[in-house]
N, CA, C and O atoms as CSV, one atom per row, in Angstrom:
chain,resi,resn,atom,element,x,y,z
A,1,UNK,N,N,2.336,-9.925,-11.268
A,1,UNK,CA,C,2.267,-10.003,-9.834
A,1,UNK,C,C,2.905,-11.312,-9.339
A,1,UNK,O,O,3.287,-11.095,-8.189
A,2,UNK,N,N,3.208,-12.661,-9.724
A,2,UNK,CA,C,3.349,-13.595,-9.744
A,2,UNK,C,C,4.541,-13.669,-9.650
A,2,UNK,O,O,4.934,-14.399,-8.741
A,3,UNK,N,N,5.732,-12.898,-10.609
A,3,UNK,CA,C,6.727,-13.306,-10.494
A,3,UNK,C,C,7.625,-11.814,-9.902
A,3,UNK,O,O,8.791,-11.460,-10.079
A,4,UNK,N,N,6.295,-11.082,-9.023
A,4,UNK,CA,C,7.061,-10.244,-7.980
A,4,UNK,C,C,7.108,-10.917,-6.404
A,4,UNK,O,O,7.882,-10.642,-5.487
A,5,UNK,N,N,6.010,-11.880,-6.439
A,5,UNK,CA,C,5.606,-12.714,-5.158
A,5,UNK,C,C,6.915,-14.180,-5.534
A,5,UNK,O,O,7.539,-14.723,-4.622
A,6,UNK,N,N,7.039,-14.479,-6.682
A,6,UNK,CA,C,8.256,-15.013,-6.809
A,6,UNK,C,C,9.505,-14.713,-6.296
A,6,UNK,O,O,10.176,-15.533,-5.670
A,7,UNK,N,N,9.945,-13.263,-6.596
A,7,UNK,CA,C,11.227,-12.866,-6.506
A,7,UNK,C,C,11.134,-12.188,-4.791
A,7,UNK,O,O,12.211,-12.062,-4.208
A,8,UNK,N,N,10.165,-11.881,-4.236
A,8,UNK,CA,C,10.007,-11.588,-2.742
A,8,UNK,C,C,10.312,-13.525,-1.649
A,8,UNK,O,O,10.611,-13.749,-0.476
A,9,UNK,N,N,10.043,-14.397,-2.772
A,9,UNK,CA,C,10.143,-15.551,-2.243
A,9,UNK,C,C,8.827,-15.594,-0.938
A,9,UNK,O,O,8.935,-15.863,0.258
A,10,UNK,N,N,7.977,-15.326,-1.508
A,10,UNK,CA,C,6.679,-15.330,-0.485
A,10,UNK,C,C,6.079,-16.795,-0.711
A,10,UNK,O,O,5.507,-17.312,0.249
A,11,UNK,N,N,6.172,-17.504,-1.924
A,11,UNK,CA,C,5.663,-18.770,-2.552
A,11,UNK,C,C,4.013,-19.020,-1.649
A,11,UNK,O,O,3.071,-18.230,-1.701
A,12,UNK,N,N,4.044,-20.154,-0.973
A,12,UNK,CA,C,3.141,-20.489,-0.210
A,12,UNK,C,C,2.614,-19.868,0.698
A,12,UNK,O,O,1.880,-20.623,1.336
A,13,UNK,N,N,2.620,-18.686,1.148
A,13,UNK,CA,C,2.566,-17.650,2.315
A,13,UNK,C,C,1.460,-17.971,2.455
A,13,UNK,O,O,1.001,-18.972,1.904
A,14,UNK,N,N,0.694,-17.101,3.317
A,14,UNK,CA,C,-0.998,-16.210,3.599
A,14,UNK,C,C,-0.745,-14.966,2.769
A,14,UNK,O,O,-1.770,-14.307,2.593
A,15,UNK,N,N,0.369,-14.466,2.207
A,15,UNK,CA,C,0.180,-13.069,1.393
A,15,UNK,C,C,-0.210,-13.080,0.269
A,15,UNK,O,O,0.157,-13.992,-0.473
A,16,UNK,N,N,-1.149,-11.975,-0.236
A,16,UNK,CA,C,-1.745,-11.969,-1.349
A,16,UNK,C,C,-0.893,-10.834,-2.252
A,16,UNK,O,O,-0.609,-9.717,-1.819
A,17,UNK,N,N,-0.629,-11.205,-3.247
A,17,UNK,CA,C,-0.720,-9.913,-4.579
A,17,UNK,C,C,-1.483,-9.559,-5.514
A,17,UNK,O,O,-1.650,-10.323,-6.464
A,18,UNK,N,N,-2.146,-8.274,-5.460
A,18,UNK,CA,C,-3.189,-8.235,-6.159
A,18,UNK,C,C,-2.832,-7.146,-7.388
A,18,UNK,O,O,-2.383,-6.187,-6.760
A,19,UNK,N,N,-2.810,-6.907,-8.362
A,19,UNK,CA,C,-2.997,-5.827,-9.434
A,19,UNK,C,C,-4.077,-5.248,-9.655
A,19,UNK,O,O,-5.056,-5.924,-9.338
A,20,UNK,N,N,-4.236,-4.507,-9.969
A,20,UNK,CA,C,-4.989,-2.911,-10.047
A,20,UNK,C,C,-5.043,-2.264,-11.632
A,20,UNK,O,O,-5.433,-1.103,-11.750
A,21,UNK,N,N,-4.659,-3.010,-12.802
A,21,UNK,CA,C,-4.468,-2.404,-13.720
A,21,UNK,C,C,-5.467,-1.064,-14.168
A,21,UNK,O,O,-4.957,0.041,-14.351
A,22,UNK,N,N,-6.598,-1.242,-14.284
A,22,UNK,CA,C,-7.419,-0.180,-13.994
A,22,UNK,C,C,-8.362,0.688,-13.135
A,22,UNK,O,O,-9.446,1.270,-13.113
A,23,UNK,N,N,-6.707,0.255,-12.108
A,23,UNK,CA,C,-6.971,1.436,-10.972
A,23,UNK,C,C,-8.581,1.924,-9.891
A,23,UNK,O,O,-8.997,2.802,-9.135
A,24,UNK,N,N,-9.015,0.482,-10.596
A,24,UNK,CA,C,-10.551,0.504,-9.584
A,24,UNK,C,C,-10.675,0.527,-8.112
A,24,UNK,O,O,-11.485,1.078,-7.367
A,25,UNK,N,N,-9.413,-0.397,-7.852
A,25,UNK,CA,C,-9.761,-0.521,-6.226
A,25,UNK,C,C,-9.020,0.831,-5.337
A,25,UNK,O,O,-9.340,1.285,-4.238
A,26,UNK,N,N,-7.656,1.357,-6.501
A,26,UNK,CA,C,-7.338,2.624,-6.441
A,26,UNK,C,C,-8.162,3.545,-5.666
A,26,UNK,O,O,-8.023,4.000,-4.531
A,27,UNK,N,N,-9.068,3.710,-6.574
A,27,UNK,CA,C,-10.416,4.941,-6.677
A,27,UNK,C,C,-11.255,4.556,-5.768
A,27,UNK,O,O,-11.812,5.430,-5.104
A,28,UNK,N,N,-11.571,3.038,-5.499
A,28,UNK,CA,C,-12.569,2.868,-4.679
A,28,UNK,C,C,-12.141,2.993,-3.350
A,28,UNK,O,O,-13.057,2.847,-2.541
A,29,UNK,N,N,-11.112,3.201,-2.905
A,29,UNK,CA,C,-10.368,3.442,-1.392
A,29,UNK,C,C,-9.758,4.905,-1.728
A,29,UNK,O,O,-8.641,4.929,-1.212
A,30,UNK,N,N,-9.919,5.650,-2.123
A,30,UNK,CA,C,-9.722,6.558,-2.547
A,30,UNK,C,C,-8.596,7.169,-2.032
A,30,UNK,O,O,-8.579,8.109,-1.237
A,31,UNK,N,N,-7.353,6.407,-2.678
A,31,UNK,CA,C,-5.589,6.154,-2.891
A,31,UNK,C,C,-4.998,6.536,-3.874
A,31,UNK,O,O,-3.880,6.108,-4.163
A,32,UNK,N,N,-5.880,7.748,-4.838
A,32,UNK,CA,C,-5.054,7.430,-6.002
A,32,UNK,C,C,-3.963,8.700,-5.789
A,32,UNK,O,O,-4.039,9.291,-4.712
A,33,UNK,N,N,-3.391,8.953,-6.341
A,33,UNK,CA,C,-1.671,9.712,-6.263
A,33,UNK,C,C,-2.240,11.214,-7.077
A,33,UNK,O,O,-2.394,11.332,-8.292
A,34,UNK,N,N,-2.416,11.971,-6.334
A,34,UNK,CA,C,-3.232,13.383,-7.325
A,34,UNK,C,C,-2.117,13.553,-7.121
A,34,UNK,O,O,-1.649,12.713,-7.889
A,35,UNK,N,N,-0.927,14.209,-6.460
A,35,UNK,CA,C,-0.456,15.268,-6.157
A,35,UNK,C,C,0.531,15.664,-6.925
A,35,UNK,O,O,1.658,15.203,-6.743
A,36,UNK,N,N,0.224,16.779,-8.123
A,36,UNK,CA,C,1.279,17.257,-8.972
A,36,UNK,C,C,2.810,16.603,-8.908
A,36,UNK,O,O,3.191,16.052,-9.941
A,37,UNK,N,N,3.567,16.622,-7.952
A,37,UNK,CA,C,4.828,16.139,-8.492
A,37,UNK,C,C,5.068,15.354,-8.685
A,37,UNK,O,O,6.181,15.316,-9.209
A,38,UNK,N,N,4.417,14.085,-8.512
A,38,UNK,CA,C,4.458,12.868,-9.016
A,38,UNK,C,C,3.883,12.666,-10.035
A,38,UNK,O,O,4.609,11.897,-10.666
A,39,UNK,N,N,2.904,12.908,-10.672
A,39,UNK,CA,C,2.042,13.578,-11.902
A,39,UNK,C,C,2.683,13.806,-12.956
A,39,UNK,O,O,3.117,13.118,-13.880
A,40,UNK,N,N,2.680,15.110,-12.627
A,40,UNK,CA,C,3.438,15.822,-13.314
A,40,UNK,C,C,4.689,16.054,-13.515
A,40,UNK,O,O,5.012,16.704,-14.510
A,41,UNK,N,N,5.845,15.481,-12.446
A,41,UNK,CA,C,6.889,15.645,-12.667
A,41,UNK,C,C,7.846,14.439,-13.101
A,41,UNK,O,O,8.996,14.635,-13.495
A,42,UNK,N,N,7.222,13.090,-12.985
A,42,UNK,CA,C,7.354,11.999,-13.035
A,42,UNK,C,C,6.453,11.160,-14.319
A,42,UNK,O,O,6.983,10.327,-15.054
A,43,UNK,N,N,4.827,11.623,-14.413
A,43,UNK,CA,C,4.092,11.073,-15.240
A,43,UNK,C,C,3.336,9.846,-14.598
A,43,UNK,O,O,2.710,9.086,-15.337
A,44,UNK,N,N,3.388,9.621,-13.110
A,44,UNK,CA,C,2.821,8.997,-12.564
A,44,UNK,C,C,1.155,9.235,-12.428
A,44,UNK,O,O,0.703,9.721,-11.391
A,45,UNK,N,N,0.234,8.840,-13.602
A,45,UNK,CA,C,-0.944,8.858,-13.326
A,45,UNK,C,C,-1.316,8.122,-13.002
A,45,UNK,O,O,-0.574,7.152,-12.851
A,46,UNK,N,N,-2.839,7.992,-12.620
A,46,UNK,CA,C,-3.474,6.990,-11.550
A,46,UNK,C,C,-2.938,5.871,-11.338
A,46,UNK,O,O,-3.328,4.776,-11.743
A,47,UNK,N,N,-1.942,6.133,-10.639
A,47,UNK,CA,C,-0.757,5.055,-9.283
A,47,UNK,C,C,-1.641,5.851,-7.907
A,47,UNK,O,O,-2.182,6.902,-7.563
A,48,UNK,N,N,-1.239,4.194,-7.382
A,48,UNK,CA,C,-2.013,4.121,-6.150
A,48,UNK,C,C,-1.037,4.768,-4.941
A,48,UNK,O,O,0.156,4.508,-5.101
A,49,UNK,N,N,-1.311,5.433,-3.962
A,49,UNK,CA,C,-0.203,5.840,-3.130
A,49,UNK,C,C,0.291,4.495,-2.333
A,49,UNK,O,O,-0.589,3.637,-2.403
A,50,UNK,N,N,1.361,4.088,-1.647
A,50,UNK,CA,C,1.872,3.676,-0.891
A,50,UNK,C,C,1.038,2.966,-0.023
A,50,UNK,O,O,0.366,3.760,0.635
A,51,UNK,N,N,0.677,1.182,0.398
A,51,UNK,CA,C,-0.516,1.434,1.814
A,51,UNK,C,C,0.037,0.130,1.577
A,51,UNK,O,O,0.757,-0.315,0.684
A,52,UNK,N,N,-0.737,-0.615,3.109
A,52,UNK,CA,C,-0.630,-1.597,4.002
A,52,UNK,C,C,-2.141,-1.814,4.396
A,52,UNK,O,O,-2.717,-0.897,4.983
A,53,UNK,N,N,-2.868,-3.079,4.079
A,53,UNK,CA,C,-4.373,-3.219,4.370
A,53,UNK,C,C,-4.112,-4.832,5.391
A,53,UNK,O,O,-3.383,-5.811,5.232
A,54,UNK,N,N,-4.939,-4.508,6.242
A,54,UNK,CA,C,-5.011,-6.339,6.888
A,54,UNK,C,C,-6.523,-6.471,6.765
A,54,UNK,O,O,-7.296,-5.765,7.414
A,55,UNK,N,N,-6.785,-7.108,6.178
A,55,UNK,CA,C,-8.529,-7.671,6.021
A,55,UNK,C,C,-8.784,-8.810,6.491
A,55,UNK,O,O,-7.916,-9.682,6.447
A,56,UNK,N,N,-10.074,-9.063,7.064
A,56,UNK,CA,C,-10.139,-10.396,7.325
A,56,UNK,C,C,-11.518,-10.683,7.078
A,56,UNK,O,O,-12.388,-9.970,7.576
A,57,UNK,N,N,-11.896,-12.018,6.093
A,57,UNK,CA,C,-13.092,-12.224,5.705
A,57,UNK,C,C,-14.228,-10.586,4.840
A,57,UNK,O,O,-15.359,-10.111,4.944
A,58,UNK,N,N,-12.962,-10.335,4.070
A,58,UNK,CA,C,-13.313,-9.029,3.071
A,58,UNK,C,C,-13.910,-7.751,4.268
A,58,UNK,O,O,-14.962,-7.205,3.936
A,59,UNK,N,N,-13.417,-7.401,5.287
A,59,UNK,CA,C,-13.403,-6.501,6.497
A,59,UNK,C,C,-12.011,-5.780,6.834
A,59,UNK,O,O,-11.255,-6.189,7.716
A,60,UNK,N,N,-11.808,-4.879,6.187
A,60,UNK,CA,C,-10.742,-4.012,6.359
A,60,UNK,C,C,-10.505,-3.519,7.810
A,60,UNK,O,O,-11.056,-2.591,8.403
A,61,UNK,N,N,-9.153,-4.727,8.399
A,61,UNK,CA,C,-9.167,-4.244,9.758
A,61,UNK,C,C,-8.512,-3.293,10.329
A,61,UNK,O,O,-8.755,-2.573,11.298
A,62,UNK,N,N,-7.305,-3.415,9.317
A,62,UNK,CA,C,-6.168,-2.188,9.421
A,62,UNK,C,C,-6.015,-1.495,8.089
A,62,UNK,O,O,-5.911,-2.115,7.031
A,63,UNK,N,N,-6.007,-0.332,8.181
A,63,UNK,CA,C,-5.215,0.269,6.629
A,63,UNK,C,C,-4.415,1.298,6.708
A,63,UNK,O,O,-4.841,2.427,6.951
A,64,UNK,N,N,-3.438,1.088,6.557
A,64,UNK,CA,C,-1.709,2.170,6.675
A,64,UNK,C,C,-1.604,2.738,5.832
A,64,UNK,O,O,-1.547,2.013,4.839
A,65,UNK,N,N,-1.501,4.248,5.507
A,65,UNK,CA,C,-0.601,4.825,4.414
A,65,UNK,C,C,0.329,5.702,4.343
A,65,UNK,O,O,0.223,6.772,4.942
A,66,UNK,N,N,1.037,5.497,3.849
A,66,UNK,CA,C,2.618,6.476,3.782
A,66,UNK,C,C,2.335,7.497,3.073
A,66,UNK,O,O,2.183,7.615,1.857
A,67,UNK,N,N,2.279,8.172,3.850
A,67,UNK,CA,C,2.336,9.418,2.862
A,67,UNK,C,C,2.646,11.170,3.694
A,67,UNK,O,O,2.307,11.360,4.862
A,68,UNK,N,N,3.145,11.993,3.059
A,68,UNK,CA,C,3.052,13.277,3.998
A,68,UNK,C,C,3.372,14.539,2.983
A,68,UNK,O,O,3.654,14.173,1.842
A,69,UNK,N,N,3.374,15.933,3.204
A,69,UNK,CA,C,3.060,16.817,2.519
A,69,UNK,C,C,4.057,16.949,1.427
A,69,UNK,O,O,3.708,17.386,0.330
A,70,UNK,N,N,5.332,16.577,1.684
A,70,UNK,CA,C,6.375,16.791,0.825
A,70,UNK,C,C,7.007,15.575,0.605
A,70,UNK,O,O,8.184,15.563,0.246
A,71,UNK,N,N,6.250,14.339,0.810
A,71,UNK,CA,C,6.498,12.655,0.017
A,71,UNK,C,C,5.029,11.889,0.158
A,71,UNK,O,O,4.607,11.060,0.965
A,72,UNK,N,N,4.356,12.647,-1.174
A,72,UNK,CA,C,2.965,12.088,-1.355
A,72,UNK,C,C,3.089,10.966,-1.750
A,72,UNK,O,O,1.976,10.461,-1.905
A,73,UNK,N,N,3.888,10.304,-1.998
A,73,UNK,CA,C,4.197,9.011,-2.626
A,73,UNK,C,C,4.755,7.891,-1.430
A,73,UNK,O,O,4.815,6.663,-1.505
A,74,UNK,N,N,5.058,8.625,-0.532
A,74,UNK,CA,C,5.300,7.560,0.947
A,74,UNK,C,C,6.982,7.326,0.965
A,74,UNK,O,O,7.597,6.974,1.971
A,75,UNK,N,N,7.430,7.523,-0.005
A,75,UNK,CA,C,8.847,6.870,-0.505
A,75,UNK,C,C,10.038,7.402,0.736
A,75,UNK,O,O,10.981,6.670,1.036
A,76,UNK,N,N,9.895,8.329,1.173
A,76,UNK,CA,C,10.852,8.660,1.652
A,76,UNK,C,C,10.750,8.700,3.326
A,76,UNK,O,O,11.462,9.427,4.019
A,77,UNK,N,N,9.385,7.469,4.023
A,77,UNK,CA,C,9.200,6.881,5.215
A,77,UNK,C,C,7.826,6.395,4.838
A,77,UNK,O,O,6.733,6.849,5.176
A,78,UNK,N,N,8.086,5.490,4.152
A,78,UNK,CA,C,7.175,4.228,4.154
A,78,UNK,C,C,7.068,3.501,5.493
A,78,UNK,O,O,6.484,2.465,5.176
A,79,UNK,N,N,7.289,3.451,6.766
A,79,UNK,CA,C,7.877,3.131,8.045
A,79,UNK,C,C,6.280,2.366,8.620
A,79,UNK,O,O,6.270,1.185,8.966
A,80,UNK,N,N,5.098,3.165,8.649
A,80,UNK,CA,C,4.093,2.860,9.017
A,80,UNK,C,C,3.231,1.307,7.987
A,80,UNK,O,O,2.500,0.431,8.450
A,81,UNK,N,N,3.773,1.524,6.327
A,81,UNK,CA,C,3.295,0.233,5.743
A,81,UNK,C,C,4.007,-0.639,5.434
A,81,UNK,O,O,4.038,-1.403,4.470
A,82,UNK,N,N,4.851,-0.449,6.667
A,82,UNK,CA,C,6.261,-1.868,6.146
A,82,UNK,C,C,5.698,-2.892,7.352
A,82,UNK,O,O,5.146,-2.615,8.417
A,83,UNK,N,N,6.015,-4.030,6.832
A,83,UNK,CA,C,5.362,-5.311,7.990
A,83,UNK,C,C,5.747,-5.358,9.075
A,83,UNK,O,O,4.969,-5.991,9.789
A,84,UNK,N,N,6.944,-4.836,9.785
A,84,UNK,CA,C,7.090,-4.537,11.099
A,84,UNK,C,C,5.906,-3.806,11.827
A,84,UNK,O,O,5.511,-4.222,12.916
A,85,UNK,N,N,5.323,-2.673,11.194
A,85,UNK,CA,C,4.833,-1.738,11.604
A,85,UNK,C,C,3.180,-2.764,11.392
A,85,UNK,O,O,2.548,-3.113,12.388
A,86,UNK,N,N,2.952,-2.932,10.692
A,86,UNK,CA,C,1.830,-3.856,10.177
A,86,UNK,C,C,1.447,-5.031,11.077
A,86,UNK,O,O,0.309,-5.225,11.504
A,87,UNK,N,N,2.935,-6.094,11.414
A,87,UNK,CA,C,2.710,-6.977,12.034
A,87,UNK,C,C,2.600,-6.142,13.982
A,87,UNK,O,O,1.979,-6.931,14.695
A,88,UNK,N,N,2.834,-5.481,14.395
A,88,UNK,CA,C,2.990,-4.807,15.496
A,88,UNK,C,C,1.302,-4.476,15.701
A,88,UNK,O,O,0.624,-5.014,16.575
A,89,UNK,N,N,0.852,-3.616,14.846
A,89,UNK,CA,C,-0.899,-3.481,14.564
A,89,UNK,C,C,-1.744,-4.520,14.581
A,89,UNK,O,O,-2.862,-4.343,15.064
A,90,UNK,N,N,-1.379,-5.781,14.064
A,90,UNK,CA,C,-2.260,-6.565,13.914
A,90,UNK,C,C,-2.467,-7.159,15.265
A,90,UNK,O,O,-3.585,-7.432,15.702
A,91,UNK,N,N,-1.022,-7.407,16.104
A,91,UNK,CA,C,-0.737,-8.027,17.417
A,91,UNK,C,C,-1.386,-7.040,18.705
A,91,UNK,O,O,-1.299,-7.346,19.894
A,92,UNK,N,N,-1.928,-6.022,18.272
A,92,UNK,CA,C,-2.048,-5.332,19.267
A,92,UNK,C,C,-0.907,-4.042,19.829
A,92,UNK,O,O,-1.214,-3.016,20.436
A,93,UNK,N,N,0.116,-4.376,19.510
A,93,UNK,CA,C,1.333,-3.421,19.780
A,93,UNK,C,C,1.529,-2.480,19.368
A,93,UNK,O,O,2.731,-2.213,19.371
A,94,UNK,N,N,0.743,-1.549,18.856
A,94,UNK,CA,C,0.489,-0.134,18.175
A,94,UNK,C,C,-0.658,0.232,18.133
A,94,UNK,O,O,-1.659,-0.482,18.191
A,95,UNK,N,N,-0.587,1.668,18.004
A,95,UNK,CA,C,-2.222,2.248,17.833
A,95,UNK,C,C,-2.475,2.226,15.999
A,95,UNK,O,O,-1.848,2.486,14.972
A,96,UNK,N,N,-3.300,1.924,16.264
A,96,UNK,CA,C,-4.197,1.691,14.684
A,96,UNK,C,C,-4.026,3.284,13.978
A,96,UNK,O,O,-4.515,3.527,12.875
């Protein structure tokens, strides 16, 4: 995670990177990636879908996820958990 927050050049930010290796917080927001073609067609098991969280003082204020019937994986309009869309939510400038 360290040297993806490296190569994003985030260094000193307020942004956090967190890993998930066994997929707990996955399951506990209940994000994990069921949907056969990614599964199964890819081998993507318990991967987390696509999301955007703003918390404050461990209080989930916003939570975004990309996703829709035929790109369960968000990939193909991630639009809602990209930081434009994120920073717009947090400011008030979008509906939650």
């Amino acid at each position: 995670m360290q040297a993806w927050a490296k190569d994003q050049k985030i260094g000193l930010s307020m942004l956090n990177f967190v890993g998930d290796p066994h997929s707990e917080l996955t399951r506990a927001l209940d994000l994990e990636l069921t949907h056969e073609g990614p599964v199964v067609e890819k081998g993507l098991v318990g991967r987390c879908k696509r999301f955007a969280m703003y918390v404050v003082d461990g209080e989930i204020k916003i939570m975004r996820v990309s996703e829709g019937p035929d790109d369960p994986a968000g990939d193909n309009n991630p639009a809602n958990t990209l930081a434009d869309a994120m920073l717009e939510a947090i400011t008030g400038n979008a509906a939650n």
